[in-house]
N, C-alpha and C positions, 0 to 999 in steps of 0.2 A: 881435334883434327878428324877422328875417325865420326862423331855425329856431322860434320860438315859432309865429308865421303859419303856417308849414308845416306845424306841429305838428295845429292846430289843426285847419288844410284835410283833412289825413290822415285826424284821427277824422269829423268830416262826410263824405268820402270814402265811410268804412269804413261808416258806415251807409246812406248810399246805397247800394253796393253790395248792401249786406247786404241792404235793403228789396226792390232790384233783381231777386236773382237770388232771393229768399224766392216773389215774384209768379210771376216763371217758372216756379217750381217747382210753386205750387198751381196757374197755369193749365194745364201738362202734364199734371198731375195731376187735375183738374176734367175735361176737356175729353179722356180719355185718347188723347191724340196719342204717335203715333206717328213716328218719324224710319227710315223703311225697315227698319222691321220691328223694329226695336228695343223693349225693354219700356218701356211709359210712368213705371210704378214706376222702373224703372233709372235714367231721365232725371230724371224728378223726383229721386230721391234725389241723384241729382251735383249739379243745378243747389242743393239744400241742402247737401248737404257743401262744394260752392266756394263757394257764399256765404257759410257758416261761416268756411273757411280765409283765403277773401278778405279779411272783415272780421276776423279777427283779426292777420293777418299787417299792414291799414293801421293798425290802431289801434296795434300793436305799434309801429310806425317813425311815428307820429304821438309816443307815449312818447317813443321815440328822441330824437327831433326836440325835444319839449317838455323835456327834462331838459337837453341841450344848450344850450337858453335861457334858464331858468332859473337853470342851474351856471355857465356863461359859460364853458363847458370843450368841446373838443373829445370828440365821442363816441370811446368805444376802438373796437379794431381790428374785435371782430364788428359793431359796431353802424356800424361805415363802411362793412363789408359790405353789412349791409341796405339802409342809406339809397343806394347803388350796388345793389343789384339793384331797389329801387323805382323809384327814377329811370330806370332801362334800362326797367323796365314801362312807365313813363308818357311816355318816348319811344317803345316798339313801339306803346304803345294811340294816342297821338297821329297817328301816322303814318294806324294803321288807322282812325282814326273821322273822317278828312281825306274818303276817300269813301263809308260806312258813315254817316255822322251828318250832318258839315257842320263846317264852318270855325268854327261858335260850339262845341262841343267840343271842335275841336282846338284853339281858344284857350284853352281854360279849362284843360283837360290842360298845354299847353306854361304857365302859369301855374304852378302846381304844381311842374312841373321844373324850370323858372327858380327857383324856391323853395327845393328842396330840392339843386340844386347849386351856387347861390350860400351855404347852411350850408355845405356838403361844402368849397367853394373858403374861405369866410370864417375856420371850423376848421381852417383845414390843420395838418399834423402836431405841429406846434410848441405847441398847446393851447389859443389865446384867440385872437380875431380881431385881426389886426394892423393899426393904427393907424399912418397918419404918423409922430405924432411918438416914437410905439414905438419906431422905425426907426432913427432916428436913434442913439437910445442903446444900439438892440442889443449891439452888439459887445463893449464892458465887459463887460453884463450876462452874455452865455452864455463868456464867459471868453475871447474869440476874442484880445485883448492878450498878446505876450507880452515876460516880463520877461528882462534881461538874460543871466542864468543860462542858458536854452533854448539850444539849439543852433540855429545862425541856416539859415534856407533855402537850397538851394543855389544856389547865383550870388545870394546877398544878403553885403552885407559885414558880417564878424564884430565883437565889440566892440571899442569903441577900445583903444591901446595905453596900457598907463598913462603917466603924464607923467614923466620922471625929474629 
């Protein structure tokens, strides 16, 4: 449930941003502002190129995130990349909009994180979120029993002797 949430937060995210840096870019470009000397075109154009790249790299690990919840499967290995380099984002942006913005930002950002690494923690490598009483019956299940035949541990005692 909470990678579904996450999921969700990502692509709202991804349009905000997207909106975000879309405005910047027409008021650099309206207003032709300059940043020391630099071309206002130039600026403008990046501020759209990032908020292109921005919004599709959140919607992308929004995907991520939503296929995860829906499958009730562990993301594979690139996509636990992503959702680790997104999370590392929304801890550096968290940190920075603490005195840039304000404390109702950086709630809303450490929301988000808390989100997408309790998926990261709930997935762990094993495939499906692990459950109590999952737990219990593990052991059977992934084969960890062994039968007489095996060669016993060292310093564990080997099978009994037959009876004569």
């Amino acid at each position: 449930m909470a990678a579904v949430a996450a999921g969700v937060v990502l692509f709202a995210e991804a349009f905000g941003v997207f909106m975000l840096l879309m405005t910047v870019g027409i008021v650099v470009e309206n207003q032709s502002m300059s940043l020391d000397g630099l071309d206002p075109a130039m600026m403008s154009g990046g501020a759209f190129g990032f908020g292109i790249f921005s919004a599709v790299f959140l919607a992308g690990c929004g995907l991520v995130l939503l296929l995860v919840g829906v499958r009730d499967r562990a993301p594979a290995r690139f996509a636990r990349i992503l959702l680790v380099v997104v999370a590392v984002v929304h801890g550096v942006l968290g940190a920075l909009t603490v005195g840039l913005v304000g404390w109702e930002a950086f709630a809303v950002l450490m929301v988000v994180l808390a989100l997408i690494v309790f998926t990261l923690v709930a997935y762990g490598p094993g495939g499906r979120p692990q459950k109590p009483e999952a737990q219990q019956g593990a052991g059977s299940e992934q084969g960890e029993e062994r039968t007489q035949e095996q060669e016993p541990f060292p310093g564990e005692p080997g099978p009994k002797p037959a009876a004569s």
